[in-house]
C-alpha positions, 0 to 999 in steps of 0.5 A: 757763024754756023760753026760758032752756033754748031759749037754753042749747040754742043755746049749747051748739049753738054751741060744739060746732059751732065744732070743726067750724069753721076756729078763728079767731085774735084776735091779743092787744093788743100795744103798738100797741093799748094798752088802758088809757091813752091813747097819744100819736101825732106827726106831723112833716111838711113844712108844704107837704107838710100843706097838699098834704094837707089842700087841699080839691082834693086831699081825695080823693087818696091821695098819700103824704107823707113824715113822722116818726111818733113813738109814746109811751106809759108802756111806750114811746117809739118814733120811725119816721123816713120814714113815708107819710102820707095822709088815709084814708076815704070822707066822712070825708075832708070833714069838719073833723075828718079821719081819717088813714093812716099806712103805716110800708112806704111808702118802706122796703119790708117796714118794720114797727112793732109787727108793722103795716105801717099805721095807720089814725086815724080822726076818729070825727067823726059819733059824740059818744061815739067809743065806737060803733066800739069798742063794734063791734070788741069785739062783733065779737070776742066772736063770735069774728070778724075784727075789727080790734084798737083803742086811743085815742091822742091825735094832735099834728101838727106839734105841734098837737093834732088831738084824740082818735083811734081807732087801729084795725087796718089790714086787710091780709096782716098782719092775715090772718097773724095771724088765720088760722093756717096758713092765710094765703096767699089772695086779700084783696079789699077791697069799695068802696062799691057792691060789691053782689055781683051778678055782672058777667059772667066778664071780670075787668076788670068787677070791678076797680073794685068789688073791690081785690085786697089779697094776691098782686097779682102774679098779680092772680087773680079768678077765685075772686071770680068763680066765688063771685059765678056761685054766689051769684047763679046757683045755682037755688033748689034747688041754691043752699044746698049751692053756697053752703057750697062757696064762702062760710063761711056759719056766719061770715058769719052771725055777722057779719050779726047783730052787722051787725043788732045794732050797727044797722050800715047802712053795711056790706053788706046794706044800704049795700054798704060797708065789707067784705072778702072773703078766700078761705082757701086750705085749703078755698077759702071766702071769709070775709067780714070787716066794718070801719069800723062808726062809723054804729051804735048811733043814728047815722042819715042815712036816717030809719029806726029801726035799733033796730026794724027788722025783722031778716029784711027789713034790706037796701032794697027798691029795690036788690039785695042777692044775699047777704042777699036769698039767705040769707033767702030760703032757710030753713034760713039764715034759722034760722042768722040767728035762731040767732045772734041768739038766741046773741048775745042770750043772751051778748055782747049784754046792756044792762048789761054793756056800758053798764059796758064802755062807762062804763069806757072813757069814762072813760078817754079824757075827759081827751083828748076834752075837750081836743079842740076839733076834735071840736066842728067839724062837727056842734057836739059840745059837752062834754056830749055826749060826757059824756052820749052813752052815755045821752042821744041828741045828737040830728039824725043822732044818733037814739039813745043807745047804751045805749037802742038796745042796749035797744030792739034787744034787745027787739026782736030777740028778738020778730022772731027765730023759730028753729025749729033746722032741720038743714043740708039738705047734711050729716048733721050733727045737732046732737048737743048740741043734741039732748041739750040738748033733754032738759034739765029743769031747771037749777039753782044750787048750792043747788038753786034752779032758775034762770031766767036764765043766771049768768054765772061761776058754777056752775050744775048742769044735769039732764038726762031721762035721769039725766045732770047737768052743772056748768059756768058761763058767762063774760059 
């Protein structure tokens, strides 16, 4: 009973500080992003211009080619004439099953399709399942963070199937209109891989390789990026939790560490320095960081380590500076916003059941076109059955886990090492008023008067207070 009213504190926390929160938007599932069938996507392409593409010296290339795109679903069926298109990704580009870009602005300036300027398909050639990036976006989303919208589709190129794909959002200033209202004329940066935050010096030319300015490359302006890193690793000990709060989100960054933690994502930042954005709102100059491309997760694993047991305060490796995470753990009252989080999550969004049921509802829907994907079998031999049993048996090699059984064994894990102790913010005066009132809450109970021990979810629950107050409301999972 104490922790169920510990976690009821740490909901009502949350939504009362969210009003003092830049509101986030998710944009709604337009025809790009169907949701439930199985769209289909055609390349036609030059036959030397594929070759070009696909030749293994030219892997890493990311010429654009003109090609026709053509879109078909049971609600629309649209053809782009003179689309680029490109291979996409950093391994994945060696890999059989390749991932790919499609950029709808290459040769007509402004061009768009269904609000996009591009389109990434990805392979999801490590994952057995191809439910692990899904299952990530959707976590992301349940936390109220950036995340990219998604959908299958199944691709054809020059009338050769290439299997199942995973149609994910393209992060660019299309995807920051639609997200920050009112609020999108910033700096986009996208990190490449070994963008570790350190700070190199104030000399803009140290950064350019690291960090790609995606918005406003006219005036190509890092000195935003540059002053936030001088904060993050030169601010002292003391000074360092209110310099912080000035530069960075922390709140939504902290959120995003623990769905980071929870989804096993070894190859974001904190410990794989990869796969993030960084985008500095211009109403109060805060950078907000945003997480993309999380397919290692949930049991994937190249490093021998089990992500599902590892400690949540002790994530990034030791041999190698991590100033972001390293920083926030070092400073206590972080640290409790990391635990309050991942109490949160544990508490709502992250519960075994209902996302195995998430989960068993979308497989479903993309059998039919996994099945018929021979190329999902090339690199590591992903037979049928494994993608029929992925979400409940574990493939095995660098598949260490199931899906379902790491949820579990995170979950478990997650709470023991979590130790929340609701320690106010040392920079403002903003006591959590719910949090406090909460902490009076004696009992809570169903309409029957029987008292509860776990949260019910869409349905009502009355909550009693020392004081006399009662309070009805319900959960939705």
């Amino acid at each position: 009973m104490i922790r169920f009213i510990h976690r009821l504190i740490l909901i009502f926390s949350i939504i009362w500080s969210n009003q003092f929160t830049a509101q986030l938007v998710h944009p709604t599932d337009n025809e790009a992003f169907i949701q439930n069938e199985v769209a289909t996507v055609k390349i036609s392409i030059n036959a030397t211009y594929l070759s070009y593409i696909l030749h293994p010296d030219s892997l890493e290339s990311n010429t654009e080619y003109p090609a026709t795109f053509i879109y078909s679903s049971s609600i629309l069926t649209d053809t782009i004439s003179n689309v680029g298109f490109r291979l996409r990704g950093n391994t994945s580009r060696y890999a059989d099953k390749k991932s790919f870009k499609v950029s709808f602005n290459t040769y007509i300036p402004g061009e768009k399709w269904q609000g996009l300027e591009k389109m990434n398909l990805n392979g999801e050639h490590n994952d057995p399942s191809i439910l692990r990036s899904y299952l990530s976006a959707y976590l992301l989303k349940s936390g109220e963070l950036p995340s990219p919208r998604n959908s299958y589709v199944k691709l054809f190129i020059n009338n050769e199937y290439k299997g199942l794909y995973y149609n994910t959002e393209h992060i660019d200033e299309e995807f920051i209109q639609k997200r920050f209202l009112n609020d999108y004329t910033g700096n986009l940066f996208k990190a490449n891989y070994g963008a570790d935050l350190t700070y190199l010096g104030s000399n803009p030319a140290n950064y350019q390789g690291l960090y790609e300015l995606k918005t406003n490359t006219g005036q190509y302006d890092f000195s935003g990026l540059i002053h936030f890193l001088d904060v993050l690793n030169n601010s002292t000990n003391t000074s360092f939790p209110c310099e912080i709060q000035n530069v960075l989100d922390v709140d939504l960054y902290l959120k995003t560490l623990a769905i980071e933690i929870l989804s096993g994502h070894w190859d974001g930042h904190a410990y794989n320095k990869n796969n993030f954005f960084l985008y500095q709102r211009p109403s109060d100059n805060k950078f907000v960081f945003i997480e993309y491309d999380m397919d290692n997760t949930f049991g994937i694993d190249w490093m021998n380590i089990n992500w599902a047991t590892r400690n949540i305060y002790d994530w990034s490796p030791s041999n190698q500076t991590r100033p972001l995470y390293e920083r926030m753990m070092e400073t206590p009252y972080f640290k409790d916003r990391l635990s309050f989080y991942i109490d949160y999550f544990l508490s709502t969004s992250y519960i075994q059941n209902n996302l195995v049921l998430l989960l068993q509802s979308k497989q479903q829907l993309i059998t039919e076109a996994a099945l018929q994907d021979n190329y999902r079998e090339l690199d590591y031999g992903f037979t049928d059955m494994a993608f029929l049993t992925a979400i409940n048996q574990a493939w095995g090699a660098h598949v260490t886990s199931s899906i379902s059984s790491f949820i579990l064994n995170r979950y478990n894990t997650a709470g023991i090492q979590s130790n929340y102790f609701g320690l106010a913010n040392p920079c403002t005066n903003s006591i959590n008023e719910l949090a406090s009132s909460a902490n009076q809450i004696i009992g809570i109970y169903n309409l029957l008067g029987q008292e509860l021990n776990s949260i019910i979810y869409n349905e009502p629950i009355i909550i009693k207070y020392k004081n006399g107050k009662v309070l009805k409301m319900y959960f939705n999972n």
